[in-house]
C-alpha positions in Angstrom: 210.0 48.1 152.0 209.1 49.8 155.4 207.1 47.5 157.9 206.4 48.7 161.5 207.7 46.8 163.8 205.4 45.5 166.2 205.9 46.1 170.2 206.0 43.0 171.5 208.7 42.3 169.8 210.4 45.2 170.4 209.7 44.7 174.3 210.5 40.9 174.0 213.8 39.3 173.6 214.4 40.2 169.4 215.7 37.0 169.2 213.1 34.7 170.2 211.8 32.0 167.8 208.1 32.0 167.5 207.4 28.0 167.6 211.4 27.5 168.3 211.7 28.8 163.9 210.1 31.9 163.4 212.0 35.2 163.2 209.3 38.5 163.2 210.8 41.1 161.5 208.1 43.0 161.2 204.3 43.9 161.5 201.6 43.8 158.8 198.2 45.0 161.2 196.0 44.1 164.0 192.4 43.9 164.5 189.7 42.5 166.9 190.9 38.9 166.5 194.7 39.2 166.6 198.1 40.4 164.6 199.4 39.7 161.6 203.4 39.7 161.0 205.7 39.2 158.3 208.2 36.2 159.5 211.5 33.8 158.2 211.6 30.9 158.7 214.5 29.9 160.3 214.6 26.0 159.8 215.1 26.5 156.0 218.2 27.1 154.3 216.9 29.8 151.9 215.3 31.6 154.9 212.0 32.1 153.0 209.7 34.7 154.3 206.0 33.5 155.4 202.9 35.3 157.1 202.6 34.3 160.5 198.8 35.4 162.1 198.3 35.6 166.2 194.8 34.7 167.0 193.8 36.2 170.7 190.6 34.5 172.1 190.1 35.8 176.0 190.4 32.9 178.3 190.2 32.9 182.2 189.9 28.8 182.9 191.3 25.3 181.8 188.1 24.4 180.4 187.4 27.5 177.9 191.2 27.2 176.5 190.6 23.5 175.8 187.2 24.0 173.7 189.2 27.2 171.9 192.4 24.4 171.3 190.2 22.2 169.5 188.1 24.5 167.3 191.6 25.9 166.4 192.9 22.7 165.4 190.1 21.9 163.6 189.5 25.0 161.4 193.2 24.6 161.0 192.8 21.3 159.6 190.6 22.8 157.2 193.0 25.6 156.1 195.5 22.6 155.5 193.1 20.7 153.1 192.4 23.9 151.4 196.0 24.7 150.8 196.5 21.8 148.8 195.0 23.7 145.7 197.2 25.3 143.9 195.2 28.5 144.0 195.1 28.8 147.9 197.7 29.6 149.8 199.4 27.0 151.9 199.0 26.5 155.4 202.8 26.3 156.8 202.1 25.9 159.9 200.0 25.7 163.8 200.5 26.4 166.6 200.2 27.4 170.4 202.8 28.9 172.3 202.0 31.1 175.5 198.3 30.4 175.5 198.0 32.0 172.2 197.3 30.5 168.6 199.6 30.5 165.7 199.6 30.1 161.8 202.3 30.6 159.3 201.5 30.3 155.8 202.6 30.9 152.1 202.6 34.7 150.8 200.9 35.0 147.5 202.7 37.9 145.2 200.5 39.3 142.6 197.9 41.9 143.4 194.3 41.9 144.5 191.4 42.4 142.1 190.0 45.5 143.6 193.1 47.0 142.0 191.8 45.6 138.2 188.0 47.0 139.1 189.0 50.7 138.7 185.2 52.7 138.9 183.6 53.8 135.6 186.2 51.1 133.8 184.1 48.4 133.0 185.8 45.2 131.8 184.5 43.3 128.4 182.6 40.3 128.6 185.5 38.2 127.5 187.5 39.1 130.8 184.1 38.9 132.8 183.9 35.3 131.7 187.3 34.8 132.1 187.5 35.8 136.0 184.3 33.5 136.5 185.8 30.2 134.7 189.0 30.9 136.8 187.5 32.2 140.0 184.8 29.3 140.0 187.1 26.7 139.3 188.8 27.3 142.4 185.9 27.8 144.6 184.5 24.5 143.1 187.3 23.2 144.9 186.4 24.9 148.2 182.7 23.6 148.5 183.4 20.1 147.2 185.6 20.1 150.6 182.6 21.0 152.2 183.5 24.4 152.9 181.6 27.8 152.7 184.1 30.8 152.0 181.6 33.0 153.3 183.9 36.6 152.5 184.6 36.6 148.8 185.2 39.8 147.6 187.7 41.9 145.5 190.0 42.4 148.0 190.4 38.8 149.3 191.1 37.4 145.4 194.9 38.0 144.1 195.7 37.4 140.6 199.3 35.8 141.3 202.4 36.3 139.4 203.9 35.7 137.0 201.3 33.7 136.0 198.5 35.5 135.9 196.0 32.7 137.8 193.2 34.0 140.3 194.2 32.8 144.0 191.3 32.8 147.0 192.5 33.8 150.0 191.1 34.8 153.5 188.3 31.9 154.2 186.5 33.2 157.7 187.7 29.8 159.8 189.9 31.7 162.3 187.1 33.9 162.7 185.1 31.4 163.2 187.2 29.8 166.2 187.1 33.5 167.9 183.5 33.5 167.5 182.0 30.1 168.3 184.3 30.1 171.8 182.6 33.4 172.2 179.5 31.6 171.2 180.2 28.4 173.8 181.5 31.2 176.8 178.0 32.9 176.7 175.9 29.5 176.5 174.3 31.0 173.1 173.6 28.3 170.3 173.9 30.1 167.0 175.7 27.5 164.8 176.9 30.1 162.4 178.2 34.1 162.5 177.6 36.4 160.1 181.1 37.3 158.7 181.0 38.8 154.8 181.4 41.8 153.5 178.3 44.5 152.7 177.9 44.7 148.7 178.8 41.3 147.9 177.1 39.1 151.3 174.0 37.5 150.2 170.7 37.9 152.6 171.1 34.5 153.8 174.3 35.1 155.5 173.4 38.5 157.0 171.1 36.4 159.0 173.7 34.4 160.3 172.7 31.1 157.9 175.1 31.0 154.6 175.3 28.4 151.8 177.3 27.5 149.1 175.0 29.6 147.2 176.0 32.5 149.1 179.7 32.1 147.6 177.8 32.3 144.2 176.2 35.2 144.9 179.2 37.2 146.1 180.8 35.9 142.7 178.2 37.0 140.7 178.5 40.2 142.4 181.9 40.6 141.8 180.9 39.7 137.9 178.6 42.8 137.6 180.8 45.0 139.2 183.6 44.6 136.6 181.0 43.9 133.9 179.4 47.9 135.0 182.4 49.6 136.3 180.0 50.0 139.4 180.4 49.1 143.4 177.2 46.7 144.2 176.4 48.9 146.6 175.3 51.4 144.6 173.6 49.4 142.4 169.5 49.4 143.0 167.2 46.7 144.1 163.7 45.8 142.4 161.7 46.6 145.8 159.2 43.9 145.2 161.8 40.9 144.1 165.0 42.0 146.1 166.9 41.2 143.0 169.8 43.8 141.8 168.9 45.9 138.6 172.4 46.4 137.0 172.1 45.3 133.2 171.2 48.9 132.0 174.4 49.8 133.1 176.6 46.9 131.3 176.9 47.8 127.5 176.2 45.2 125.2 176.3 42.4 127.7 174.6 39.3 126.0 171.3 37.6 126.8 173.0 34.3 127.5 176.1 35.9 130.5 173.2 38.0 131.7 171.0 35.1 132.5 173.3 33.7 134.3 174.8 36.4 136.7 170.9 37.4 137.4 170.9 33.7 138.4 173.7 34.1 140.7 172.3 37.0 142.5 169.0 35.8 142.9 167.6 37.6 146.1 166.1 33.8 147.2 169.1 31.5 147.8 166.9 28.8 146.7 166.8 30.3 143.1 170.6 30.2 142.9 173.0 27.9 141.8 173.1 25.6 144.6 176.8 25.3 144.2 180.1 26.9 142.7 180.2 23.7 140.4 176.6 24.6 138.8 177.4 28.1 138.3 180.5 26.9 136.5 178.8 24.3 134.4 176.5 27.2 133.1 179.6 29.6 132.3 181.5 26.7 130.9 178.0 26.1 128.5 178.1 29.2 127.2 178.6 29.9 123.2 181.6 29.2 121.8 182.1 32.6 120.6 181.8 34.3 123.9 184.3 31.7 125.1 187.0 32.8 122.2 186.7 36.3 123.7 188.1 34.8 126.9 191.8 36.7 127.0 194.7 35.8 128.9 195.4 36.5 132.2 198.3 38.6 132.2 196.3 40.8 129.5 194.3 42.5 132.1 195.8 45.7 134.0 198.3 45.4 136.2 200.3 48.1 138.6 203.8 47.7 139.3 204.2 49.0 142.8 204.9 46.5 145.7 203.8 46.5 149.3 202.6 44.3 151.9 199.3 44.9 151.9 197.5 44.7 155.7 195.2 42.4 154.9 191.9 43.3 156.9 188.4 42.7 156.1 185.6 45.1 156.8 184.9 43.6 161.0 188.9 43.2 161.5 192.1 41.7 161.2 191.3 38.4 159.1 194.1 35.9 159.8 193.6 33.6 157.2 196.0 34.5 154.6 198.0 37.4 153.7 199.5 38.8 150.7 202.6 40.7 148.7 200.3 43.0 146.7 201.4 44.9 143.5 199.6 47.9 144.6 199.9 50.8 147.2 198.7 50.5 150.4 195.0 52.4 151.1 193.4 53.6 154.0 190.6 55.1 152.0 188.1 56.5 154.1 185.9 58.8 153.0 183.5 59.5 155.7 182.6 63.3 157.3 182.3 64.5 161.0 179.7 62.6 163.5 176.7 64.2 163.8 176.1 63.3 168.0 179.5 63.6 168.4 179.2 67.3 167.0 176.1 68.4 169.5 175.8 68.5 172.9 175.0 65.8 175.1 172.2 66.6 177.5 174.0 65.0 180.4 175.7 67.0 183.3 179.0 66.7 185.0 177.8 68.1 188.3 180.8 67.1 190.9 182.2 64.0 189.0 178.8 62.4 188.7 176.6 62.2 185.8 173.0 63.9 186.3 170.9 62.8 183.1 168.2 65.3 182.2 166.5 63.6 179.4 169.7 62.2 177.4 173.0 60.8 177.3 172.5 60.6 173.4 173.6 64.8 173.9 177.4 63.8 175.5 179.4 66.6 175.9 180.7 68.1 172.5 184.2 68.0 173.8 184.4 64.7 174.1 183.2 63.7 170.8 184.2 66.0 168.3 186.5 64.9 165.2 185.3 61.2 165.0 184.0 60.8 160.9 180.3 59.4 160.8 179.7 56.8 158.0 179.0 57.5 154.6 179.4 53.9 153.6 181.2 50.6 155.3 183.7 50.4 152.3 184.1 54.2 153.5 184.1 53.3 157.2 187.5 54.2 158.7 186.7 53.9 162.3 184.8 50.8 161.6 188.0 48.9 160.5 191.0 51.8 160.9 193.3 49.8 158.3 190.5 48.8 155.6 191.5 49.4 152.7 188.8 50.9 150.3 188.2 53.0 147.2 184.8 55.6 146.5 182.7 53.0 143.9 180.1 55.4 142.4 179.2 56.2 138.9 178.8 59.6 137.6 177.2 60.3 134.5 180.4 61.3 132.5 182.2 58.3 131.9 186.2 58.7 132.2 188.0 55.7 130.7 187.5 53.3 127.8 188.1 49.7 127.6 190.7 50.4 124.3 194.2 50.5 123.5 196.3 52.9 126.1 196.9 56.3 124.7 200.4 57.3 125.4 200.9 59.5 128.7 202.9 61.9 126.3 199.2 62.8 125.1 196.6 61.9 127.1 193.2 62.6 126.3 190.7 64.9 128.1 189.2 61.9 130.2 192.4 60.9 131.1 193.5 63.7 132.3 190.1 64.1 134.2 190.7 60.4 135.9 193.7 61.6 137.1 192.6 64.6 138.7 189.8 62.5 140.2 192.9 60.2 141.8 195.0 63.0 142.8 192.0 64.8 144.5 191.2 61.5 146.4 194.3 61.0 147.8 194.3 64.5 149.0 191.0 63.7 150.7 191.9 60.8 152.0 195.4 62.5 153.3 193.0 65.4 155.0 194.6 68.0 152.4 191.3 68.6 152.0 191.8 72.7 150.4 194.2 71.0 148.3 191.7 68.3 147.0 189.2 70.9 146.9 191.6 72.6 144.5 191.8 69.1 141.9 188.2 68.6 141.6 187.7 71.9 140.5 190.4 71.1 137.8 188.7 68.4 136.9 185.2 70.1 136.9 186.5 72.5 134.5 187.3 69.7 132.3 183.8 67.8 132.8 181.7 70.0 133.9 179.1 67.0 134.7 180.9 64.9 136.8 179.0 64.5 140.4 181.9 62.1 142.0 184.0 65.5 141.8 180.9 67.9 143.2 180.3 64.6 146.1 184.3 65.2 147.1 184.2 68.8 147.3 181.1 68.7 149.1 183.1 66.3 151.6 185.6 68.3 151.8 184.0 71.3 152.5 182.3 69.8 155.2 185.7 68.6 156.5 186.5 72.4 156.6 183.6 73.0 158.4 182.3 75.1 155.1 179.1 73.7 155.6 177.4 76.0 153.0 179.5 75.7 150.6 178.9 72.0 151.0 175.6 71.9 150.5 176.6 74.0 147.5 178.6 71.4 145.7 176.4 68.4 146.9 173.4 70.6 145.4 175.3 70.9 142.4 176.1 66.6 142.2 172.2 66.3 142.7 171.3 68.5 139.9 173.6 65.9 137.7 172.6 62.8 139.5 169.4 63.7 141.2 169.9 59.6 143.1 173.4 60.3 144.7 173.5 58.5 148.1 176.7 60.0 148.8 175.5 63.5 147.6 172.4 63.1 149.9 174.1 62.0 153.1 176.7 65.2 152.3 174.1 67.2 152.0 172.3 66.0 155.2 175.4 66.2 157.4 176.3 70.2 156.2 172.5 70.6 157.2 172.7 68.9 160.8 175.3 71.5 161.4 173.1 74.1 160.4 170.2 72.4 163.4 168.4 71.5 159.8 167.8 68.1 161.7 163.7 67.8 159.8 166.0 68.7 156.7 168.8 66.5 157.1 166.6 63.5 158.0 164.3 63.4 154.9 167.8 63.5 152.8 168.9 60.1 154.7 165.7 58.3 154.3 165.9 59.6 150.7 169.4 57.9 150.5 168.2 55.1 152.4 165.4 54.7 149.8 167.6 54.3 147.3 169.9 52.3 148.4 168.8 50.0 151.9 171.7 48.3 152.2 173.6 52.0 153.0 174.1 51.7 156.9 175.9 54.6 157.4 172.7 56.7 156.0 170.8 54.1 159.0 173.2 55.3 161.2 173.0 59.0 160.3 169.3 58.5 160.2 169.2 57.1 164.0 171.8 59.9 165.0 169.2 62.6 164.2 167.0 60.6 165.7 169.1 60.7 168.8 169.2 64.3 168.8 165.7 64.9 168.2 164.9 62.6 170.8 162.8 60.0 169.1 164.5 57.2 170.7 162.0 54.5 169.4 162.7 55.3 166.3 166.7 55.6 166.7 166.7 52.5 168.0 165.1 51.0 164.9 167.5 52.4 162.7 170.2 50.7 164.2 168.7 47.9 164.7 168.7 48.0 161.0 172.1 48.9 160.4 173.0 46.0 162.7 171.2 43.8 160.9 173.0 44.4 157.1 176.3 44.6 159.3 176.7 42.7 162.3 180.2 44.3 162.5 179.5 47.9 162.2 180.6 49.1 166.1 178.8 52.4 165.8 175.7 51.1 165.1 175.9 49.3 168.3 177.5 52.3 170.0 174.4 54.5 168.9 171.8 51.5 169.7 173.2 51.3 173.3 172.7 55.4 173.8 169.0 54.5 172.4 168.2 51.7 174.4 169.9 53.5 177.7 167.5 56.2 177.1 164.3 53.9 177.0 165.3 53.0 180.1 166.9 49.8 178.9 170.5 50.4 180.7 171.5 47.1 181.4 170.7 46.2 177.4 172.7 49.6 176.5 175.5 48.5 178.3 175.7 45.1 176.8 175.3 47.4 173.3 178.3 49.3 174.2 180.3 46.4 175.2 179.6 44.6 171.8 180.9 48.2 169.9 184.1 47.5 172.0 184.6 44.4 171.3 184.5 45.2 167.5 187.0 48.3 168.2 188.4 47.9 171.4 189.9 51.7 170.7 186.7 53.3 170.4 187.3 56.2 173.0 183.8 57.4 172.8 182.1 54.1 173.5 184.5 53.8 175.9 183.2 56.8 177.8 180.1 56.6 177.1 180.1 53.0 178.9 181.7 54.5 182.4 179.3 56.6 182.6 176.2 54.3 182.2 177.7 52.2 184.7 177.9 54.9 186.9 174.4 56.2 187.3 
C-alpha cells in the first residue's frame, strides 16, 4: 500500500506524537479545511491504525480561537454520540495541539456504494429496497439525535466487511465549525451553509436552509439512481412541478416503491417525508412479496482491490470520517480546455502595469491556457483536484444485465463493449487521450449506437486540439441521443475554438435546458458571455451556477471578472477571494486578483 507521506511530517521531528499517541505514517489528502492522515495509535498494544483529520480555521486573536474551540468541541460532541451506532464510525478522539484541531477515528473497511452503482447496471427492486431498509435505518438513528447529515451520497456510504451492512460516514459538522467561525469573523448571521453534493442536495439546502427531509431526498436519489442505472443529474425535471421524471427509465418498477421514492424527491420539502423514520415506515409497509425479494447483503457486487481512498467531497477535504475502500482510487475528471483561459484577455501589460481597454475577462492567453472548463461538478477536477468521480450518462444501447455472470473465458458482446468503455475512460482520464480515442472506436465497432463512446472521443479530440473532428463525434452522439448535455457542451467548446461563440452559446443554453442543475454548461454559458462582452448577462450565469453550487470556485472566479468589468471592483475582488478560499491553488484567480488590486 503506497501512501504519500505528508511534509510536515517529513520537515518535523518523525517521531513526534500527535496528542502525546499518534504516529503519522502517512497522508490520505488535503483540501480547503485541513488534512487527512493515516495514524497508529501508540497507547495500544495491538497498535491499531485510525484516521486522524487536521482541521485549519485562520485565527489572528484570543477571542476568534476561543469561539472556533467551542464550536469544535461541540460538533465533536456530536460525532461522539453519533459513533455510538454501530453503522457510524467511531469518534477515537479530539483534540488541539499547536492551535490546530484534531480527530482520530475508526477506519471502516468495505467499499463505498458508488462502486455497486456501475452506469447502465441498474439494480432490482429487491436490492433497491434492501439499500433503503438498511440505509434508513441508520439515518433514523442520525435525526432522532437531532442531526441533519446534510451530504449523503454514494461516495460517503460504505457497505462494510465482512458483513455486508451499509455504514454513513462523512456528516458536514467539521465543516460546519470552519464555516460558522467564518460566519462569526465577518459578523454575517446565516445560521446554516449550504454543504451537499449537486445530484442528490435537495432545493432547500442549496439555499442554505436543510431539513431532515433533505436527507430523504438525497436517499431517495440514491434509490433511483441504482433503480435506473442513471446519475440524478442527468435525469430531467417536470419544468412546472420541479419533480424528477425517472420512472420510464426503471423497468418494471412497481406502483407501490415508485410512490414512495416520488415521495422522497418531492421538489417541495413540505411534501416529503418529514423524517428518515417516515420514509422507513412506508418502505417497511410495503408488500410482503417485494420484501422477500430483499437479498442479502454480501449478494450485491463487490471488487477486491484495496486502497485508502482520499476521502473528499465535491467543496474539499471532509474530515469527518475516512475509509479502507475495496476499490481503486479515481481522480475521474472528465472536463475539456477553458474557454477564457483559451482567448485573449483584452488587458495590456504596458511597463508592469495593467491598462484595461474594455476587459480583463480577455487575460492574456499565456497565462491561462491548459486549465479544463467544467462539463459537470462530478466531472470537476479543478473544483476538488482529488474528487473522485465516474461519467453517469445513459446511452441508448444498454451494456450489462442484472443476471448471472457469464464467465470471462466468454464474454459476451456487451461485455466486451463495457470493457472497452472502462479501458477508454481510464485512458481519458490518464490524458492518453489518442489511446482512448483508439478503445471507443473498438467499442463503436461493436455498438455502433453508443453515444457515451462518440461523447469521449469527442473529448478527446478536443483534448488534442482536433476541434473538428470533435464536433464530428459529438455530431455523431447527438444524432443517437439528440438530449446529450455532455454531447452539447463538447460540441460547444470545439466551436468556441473555431470563434463560433453565437454557435457555441445556443448549444449551452440547449444543455442548460435540459438539464438546469448542469453548472459547468452555466459556467460555459457565462464564459462566452465574457468573451462576447455581455457582462450583465455573464454575471447572471454565474450567479446561477453559484446558486446550485455554493462551492464551485470558478463560478466565483468568472463572477468576479464580470462584476470587475461593470465596474463593481471592490465586489470582483471579494469574488475572487471567495474562489481562493475554495482552491487556495487556483493560479489563475490568483493572478487575476493582483491585478485588480492593482489598477
Amino acid at each position: 500500500m503506497n501512501l504519500k507521506i505528508s511534509n510536515l511530517w517529513r520537515s518535523n521531528n518523525s517521531n513526534k506524537l500527535l496528542g502525546g499517541r499518534y504516529k503519522i505514517i502517512g497522508k490520505l489528502g488535503e483540501g480547503g479545511f485541513g488534512e487527512t492522515f493515516i495514524a497508529v495509535d501508540m497507547h495500544l498494544p495491538d497498535r491499531p491504525k485510525c484516521v486522524v483529520k487536521q482541521l485549519k480555521p485562520q485565527i489572528n486573536d484570543s477571542q476568534t480561537w476561543k469561539i472556533a474551540k467551542r464550536l469544535f468541541d461541540q460538533e465533536a460532541q456530536v460525532l461522539y454520540r453519533l459513533g455510538k451506532h454501530g453503522q457510524i464510525p467511531q469518534l477515537l478522539a479530539h483534540f488541539e495541539e499547536d492551535k490546530q484541531f484534531y480527530l482520530a477515528q475508526e477506519i471502516i473497511e468495505g467499499e463505498t456504494l458508488d462502486e455497486e452503482l456501475i452506469e447502465d447496471r441498474p439494480w432490482s427492486e429487491g436490492q433497491v429496497i434492501g439499500l433503503l431498509l438498511d440505509l434508513l435505518r441508520t439515518l433514523s438513528f442520525v435525526h432522532r439525535e437531532k442531526v441533519i447529515h446534510r451530504d449523503i451520497k454514494p461516495p460517503n456510504i460504505i457497505r462494510r466487511q465482512p458483513d455486508g451492512k451499509i455504514v454513513l460516514i462523512d456528516f458536514g459538522a467539521v465543516k460546519q465549525v470552519t464555516t460558522q467561525l467564518a460566519n462569526t469573523i465577518s459578523g454575517q448571521t446565516t445560521k446554516t451553509v449550504s454543504i451537499g453534493t449537486q445530484g442528490y442536495t435537495s432545493p432547500e439546502q442549496l439555499t442554505g436552509n436543510p431539513r431532515f427531509s433533505s436527507d430523504v431526498y438525497a436517499v431517495g436519489k440514491i434509490a433511483i439512481q441504482a433503480l435506473t442505472g442513471i446519475h440524478p443529474r442527468y435525469l430531467s425535471q417536470d419544468s412546472h412541478s420541479g419533480g424528477i421524471e425517472w420512472d420510464r427509465n426503471a423497468n418494471g418498477v412497481s406502483p407501490q416503491l415508485k410512490e414512495i421514492l416520488d415521495r422522497m424527491v418531492c421538489y417541495d420539502f413540505r411534501e416529503r417525508y418529514p423524517t428518515s423514520q417516515d420514509a422507513l415506515s412506508a418502505v417497511e409497509n410495503l408488500p410482503q412479496k417485494l420484501l422477500n425479494s430483499v437479498p442479502s447483503p454480501q449478494s450485491l457486487p463487490k471488487n477486491t482491490k484495496t486502497s485508502i481512498s482520499k476521502k473528499l467531497d465535491n467543496s474539499s477535504l471532509d474530515l469527518s470520517d475516512t475509509i479502507v475502500s475495496k476499490s481503486y482510487d479515481r481522480n475521474l475528471s472528465h472536463t475539456s480546455p477553458t474557454i477564457w483561459q483559451q482567448q485573449r484577455f483584452k488587458v495590456l501589460l504596458l511597463g508592469g502595469s495593467i491598462c484595461a481597454v474594455g476587459a480583463v475577462f480577455l487575460m492574456l492567453k499565456g497565462v491561462f491556457t491548459g486549465e479544463p472548463v467544467n462539463q459537470l461538478n462530478s466531472e470537476n477536477k479543478l473544483s476538488n483536484p482529488e474528487q473522485s468521480a465516474r461519467d453517469r450518462d445513459k446511452d441508448t444501447t444498454p451494456l450489462t444485465e442484472q443476471s448471472a455472470p457469464v464467465p470471462d473465458t466468454q464474454p459476451t458482446k456487451q461485455q466486451q463493449v463495457a470493457k472497452l468503455l472502462q479501458s477508454a475512460d481510464k485512458q481519458r482520464v490518464a490524458g492518453s487521450y489518442q489511446q482512448a480515442i483508439n478503445l471507443y472506436d473498438k467499442a463503436i465497432a461493436l455498438a455502433p449506437q453508443l453515444a457515451r463512446a462518440e461523447w469521449g472521443r469527442c473529448y478527446s479530440f478536443n483534448k488534442l486540439q482536433q476541434y473538428q473532428n470533435a464536433i464530428n463525434a459529438c455530431d455523431r452522439a447527438l444524432e443517437i441521443k439528440p438530449n446529450y448535455p455532455l454531447a452539447l457542451s463538447g460540441k460547444g467548446y470545439a466551436l468556441v475554438q473555431q470563434n463560433q461563440y453565437e454557435q457555441a452559446l445556443a448549444l449551452f443554453d440547449r444543455a442548460i435546458k435540459l438539464n438546469p442543475q448542469f453548472v459547468e454548461a452555466l459556467n460555459n454559458k457565462g464564459q462566452v458571455l465574457g468573451v462576447l462582452e455581455r457582462f450583465p448577462e455573464a454575471l447572471a450565469s454565474f450567479n446561477q451556477a453559484i446558486e446550485i453550487d455554493r462551492n464551485n470556485y470558478q463560478a466565483w472566479r468568472g463572477r468576479g471578472v464580470a462584476l470587475f468589468e461593470l465596474g463593481k471592483r471592490q465586489q470582483g475582488i471579494e469574488s475572487l477571494q471567495q474562489a481562493l478560499k475554495i482552491n487556495p491553488n487556483d493560479k489563475y484567480a490568483q493572478q487575476l486578483l493582483k491585478r485588480m488590486q492593482r489598477i
